[in-house]
N, C-alpha and C positions, 0 to 999 in steps of 0.2 A: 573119662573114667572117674568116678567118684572118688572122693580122697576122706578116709575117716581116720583119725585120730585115737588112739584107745589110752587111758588115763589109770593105770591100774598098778599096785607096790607088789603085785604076786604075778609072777612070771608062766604061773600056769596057766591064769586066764588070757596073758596073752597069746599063748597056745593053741586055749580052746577056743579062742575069738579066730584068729586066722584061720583055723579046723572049721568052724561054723562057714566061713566066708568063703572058702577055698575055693568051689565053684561059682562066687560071684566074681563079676568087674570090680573089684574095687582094689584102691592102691591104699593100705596100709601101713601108719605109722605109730609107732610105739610111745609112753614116756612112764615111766617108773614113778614120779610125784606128780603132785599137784602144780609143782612151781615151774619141773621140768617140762606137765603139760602145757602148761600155759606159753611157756616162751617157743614150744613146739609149734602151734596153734598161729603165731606171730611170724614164724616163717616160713611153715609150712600149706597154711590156709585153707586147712582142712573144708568137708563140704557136709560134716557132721564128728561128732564128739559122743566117742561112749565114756563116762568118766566113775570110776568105783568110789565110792563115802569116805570110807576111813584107810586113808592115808597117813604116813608119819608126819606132814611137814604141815597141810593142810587139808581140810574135809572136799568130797567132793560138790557137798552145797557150796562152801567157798569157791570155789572154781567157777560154779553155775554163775554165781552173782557177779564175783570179776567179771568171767568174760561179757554177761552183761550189762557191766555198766561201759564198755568197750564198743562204741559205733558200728566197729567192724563186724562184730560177734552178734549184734545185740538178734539179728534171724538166724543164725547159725543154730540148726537139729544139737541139741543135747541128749544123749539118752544115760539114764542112772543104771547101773549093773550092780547091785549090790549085795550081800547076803541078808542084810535086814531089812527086814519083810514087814513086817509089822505097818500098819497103816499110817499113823503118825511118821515115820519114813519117809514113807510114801506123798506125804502130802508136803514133807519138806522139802524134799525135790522140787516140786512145782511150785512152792513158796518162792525156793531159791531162783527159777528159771528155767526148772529141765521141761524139756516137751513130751519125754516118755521115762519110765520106769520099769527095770526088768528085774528080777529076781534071782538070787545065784542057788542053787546051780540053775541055768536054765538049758532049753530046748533049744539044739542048734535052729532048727527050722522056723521057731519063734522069732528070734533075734533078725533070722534072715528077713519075713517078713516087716518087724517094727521097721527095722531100717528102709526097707526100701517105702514104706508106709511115708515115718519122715522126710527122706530125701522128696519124695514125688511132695507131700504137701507144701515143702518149704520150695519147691522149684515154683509150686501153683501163685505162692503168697509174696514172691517178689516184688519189689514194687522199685524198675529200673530209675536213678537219678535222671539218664536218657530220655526217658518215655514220659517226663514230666512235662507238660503242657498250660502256659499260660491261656485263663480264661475270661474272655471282656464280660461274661455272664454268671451269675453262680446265684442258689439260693438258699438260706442258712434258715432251716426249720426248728424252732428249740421248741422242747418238749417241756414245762415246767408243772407242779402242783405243790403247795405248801400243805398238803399233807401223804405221807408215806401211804404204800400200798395200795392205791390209785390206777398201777400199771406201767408208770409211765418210761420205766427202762423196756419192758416188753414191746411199747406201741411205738418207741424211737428204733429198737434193732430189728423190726419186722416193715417199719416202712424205712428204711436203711438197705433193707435185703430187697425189697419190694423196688424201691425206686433204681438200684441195678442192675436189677433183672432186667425192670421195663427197658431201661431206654441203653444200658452198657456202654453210661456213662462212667467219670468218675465221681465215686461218692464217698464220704467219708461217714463214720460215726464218732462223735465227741463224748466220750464218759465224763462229766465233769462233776462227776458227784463224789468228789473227793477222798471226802472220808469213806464211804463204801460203796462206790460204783460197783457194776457187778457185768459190765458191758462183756468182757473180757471171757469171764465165766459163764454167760449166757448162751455166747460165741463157741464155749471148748476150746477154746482157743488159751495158751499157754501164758502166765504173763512173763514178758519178757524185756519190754523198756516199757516204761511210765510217762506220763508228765513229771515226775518227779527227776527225773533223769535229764530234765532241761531246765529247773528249776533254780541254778545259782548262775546262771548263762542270764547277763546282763539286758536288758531287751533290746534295747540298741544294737547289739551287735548280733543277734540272729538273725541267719540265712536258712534259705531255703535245707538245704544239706544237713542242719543242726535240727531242724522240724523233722526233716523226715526218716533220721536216726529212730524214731521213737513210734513211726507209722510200720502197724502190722495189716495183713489182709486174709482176708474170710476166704475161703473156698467159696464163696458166691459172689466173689469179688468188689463185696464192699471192705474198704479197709476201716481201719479204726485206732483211735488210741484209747488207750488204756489209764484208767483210776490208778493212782498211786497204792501198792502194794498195801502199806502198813499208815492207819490213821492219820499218825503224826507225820505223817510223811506232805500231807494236805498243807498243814502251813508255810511250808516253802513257795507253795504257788501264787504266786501274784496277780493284782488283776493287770496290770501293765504285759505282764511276761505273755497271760493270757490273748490281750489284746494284740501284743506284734504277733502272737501264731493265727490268730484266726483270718488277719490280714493278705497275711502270707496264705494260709489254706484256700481263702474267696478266691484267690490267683489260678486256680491250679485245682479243683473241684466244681462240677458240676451244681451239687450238692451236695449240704451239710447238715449231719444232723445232731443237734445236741441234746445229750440227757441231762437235765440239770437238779440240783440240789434242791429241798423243798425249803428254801428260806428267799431272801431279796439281799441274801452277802454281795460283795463287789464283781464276783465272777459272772453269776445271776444277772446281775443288772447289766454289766458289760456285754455279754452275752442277747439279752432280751434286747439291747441299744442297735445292738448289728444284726438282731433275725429281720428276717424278712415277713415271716410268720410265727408264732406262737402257739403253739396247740398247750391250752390250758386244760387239765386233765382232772377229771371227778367220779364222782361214784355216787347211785342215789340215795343218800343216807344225809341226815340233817350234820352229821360233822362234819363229813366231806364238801357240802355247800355251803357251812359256814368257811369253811378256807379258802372255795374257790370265790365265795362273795369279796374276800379281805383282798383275795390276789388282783381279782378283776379289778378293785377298786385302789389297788398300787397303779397296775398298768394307767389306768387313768388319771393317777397323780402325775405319771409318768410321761404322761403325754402322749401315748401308744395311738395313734388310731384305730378305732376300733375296724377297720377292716383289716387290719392287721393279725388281728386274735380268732382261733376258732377254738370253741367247747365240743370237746369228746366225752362222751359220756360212758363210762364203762362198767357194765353190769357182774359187781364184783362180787355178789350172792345171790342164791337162785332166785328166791324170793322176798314178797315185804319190800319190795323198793318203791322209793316215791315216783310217781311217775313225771314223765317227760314235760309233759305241758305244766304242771307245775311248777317243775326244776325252771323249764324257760323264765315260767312266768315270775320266779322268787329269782330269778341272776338278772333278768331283762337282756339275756342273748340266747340267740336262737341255738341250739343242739344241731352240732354240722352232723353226727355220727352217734350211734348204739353201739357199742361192743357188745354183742349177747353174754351172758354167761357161759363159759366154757373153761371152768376152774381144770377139770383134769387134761384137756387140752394145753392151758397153759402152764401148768405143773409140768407133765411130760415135757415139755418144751426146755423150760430153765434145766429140769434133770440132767437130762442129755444136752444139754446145749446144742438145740438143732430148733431155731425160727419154725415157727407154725408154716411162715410162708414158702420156706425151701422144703420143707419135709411133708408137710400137708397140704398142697394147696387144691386139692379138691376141696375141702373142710370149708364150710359157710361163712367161719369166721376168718377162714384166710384169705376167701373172697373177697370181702370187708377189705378189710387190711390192704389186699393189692388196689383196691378201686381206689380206695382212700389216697393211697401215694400216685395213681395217675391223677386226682382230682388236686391233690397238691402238686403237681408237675409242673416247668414252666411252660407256658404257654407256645412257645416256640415249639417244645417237644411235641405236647398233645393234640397242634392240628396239623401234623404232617406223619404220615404211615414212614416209618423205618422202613431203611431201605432193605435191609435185613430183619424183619423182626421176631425179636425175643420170644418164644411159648410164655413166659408171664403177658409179653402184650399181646400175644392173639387171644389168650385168656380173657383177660380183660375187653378186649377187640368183641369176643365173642358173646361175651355178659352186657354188653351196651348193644348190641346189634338185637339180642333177644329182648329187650326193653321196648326197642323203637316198636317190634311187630304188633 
């Protein structure tokens, strides 16, 4: 039986909260503040939190953010019940941590559903300490371009979703674009611990348990961490701090995949030092290939092998683009991929935070996308048929078999 917590200084909404719930399973308990909810929350271990804003002692965004920044807490359903409506509210809720917002007065039959909405996603998005698995294989995809709007948050959480699907392994995605990753929001997905949140945690002494405080997971069951909330939140993160978690993650994922910052900061290179692959990301316009000309020509200061790097090429206006054989011919590598132009595809997408590949994958371009992450696959996966397999991989099963005829 579910255990929900109600966090509210007016005794009538505790009323009409148990009135709403009455024919549910669930076992309710009460706390009149903020402070009382909390220490509630700590011995009672609720399995979600409805918490009201303006309280005497403290607000209910402060509640959201404690419990937060609390290991225990940090998947624990939040939902805000509040009388102010106003959108800015609303968005501070989810600033703070809540996963849902409801509005006072509200609709008992509303409420019934958010909750049980909550409960079922956050049962979906567990991700048991038990069920952790060491791995002598693992392949770390980073996704980089030294210039913005490129795509390359989109083409990291679509072959992220994409590499899940196929093989139901486990896979991770890495936001590491500090200042304004958007991995999180792409997902709909709530933010609720950060990098930021492991950030004064010495590197030396992080465990497995301390990493994965801070790992959330998709309803398509790739997980992910999440960009640091607030800008300044970014310089706390180290490339050291960085470097013990990715250690730890290669242990313990199939696949990883990183979206990374568009510069060659410490994280970037740290990062780029442990991919396995690098998908260098452009667009065909003379700006865009002067960045990716400067990047390709770091990797190779860098000593990268070049069968290390693939060029994606992605057609980020409909028309007027330079073409392909002479982007090859002005980079001197070959073009692994086209992303067609498909600007209101990928708008709808970030909107809603719903992957082309889970939401549309009839879509030509979401075709692409899944082929792309079996063509990145490791080798071991893609010459043996699952024993079980995926609908993304008979999709894909079935797009190579129509080729061969």
């Amino acid at each position: 039986m579910p255990r929900i917590l109600v966090i509210d200084d007016e005794l009538i909404y505790h009323k009409m909260v148990a009135s709403a719930l009455e024919k549910e399973k669930y076992q309710l308990d009460f706390a009149l503040t903020g402070s009382e909810g909390l220490q509630k929350a700590k011995t009672t271990h609720p399995d979600l939190i409805i918490t009201d804003v303006v309280m005497p002692d403290m607000s209910g965004y402060e509640v959201a953010k404690l419990l937060r920044r609390d290991p225990q807490f940090a998947n624990l359903p939040i939902l805000v019940l509040s009388a102010q409506a106003a959108l800015q509210n609303k968005l501070s809720s989810f600033e703070a941590g809540a996963d849902d917002y409801l509005s006072k007065p509200f609709a008992p039959e509303e409420l019934v559903v958010r909750l049980a909405a909550l409960l079922r996603r956050s049962e979906l998005s567990q991700v048991p300490v038990s069920t952790a698995q060491v791995h002598a294989e693992s392949r770390l995809i980073a996704v980089h371009s030294l210039k913005g709007g490129t795509g390359c948050s989109s083409l990291a959480i679509n072959l992220g979703v994409s590499l899940a699907s196929l093989w139901k392994h486990s896979t991770i995605l890495l936001d590491l674009n500090m200042v304004a990753g958007q991995v999180a929001l792409m997902l709909n997905a709530t933010l609720r611990r950060t990098w930021a949140d492991i950030a004064q945690i010495n590197s030396g002494e992080f465990e497995w348990d301390v990493l994965e405080s801070i790992i959330a997971k998709h309803e398509s069951g790739v997980a992910f961490i999440a960009a640091p909330t607030f800008p300044g939140e970014a310089e706390m993160i180290h490339a050291d701090i960085l470097d013990a978690c990715l250690h730890l993650l290669k242990q313990r994922y199939d696949y990883m995949l990183a979206d990374l910052p568009h510069d060659f900061g410490d994280i970037v290179v740290h990062t780029l030092d442990m991919a396995d692959l690098i998908l260098v990301m452009a667009a065909p316009d003379v700006a865009s290939l002067r960045a990716t000309a400067a990047a390709l020509d770091t990797y190779t200061k860098l000593n990268y092998p070049s069968e290390k790097i693939r060029l994606i090429l992605n057609a980020t206006f409909p028309k007027y683009g330079l073409q392909k054989d002479k982007i090859e011919a002005a980079l001197g590598i070959p073009v692994m991929l086209v992303i067609p132009y498909a600007s209101d595809l990928f708008v709808q997408a970030i909107n809603y935070g719903q992957p082309i590949v889970s939401t549309k994958p009839e879509e030509p371009v979401a075709a692409l996308l899944e082929n792309l992450a079996f063509s990145l696959s490791m080798d071991a996966h893609k010459k043996s048929r699952p024993d079980n397999p995926s609908e993304a991989w008979k999709r894909v099963y079935e797009r190579y078999s129509k080729r061969k005829k």
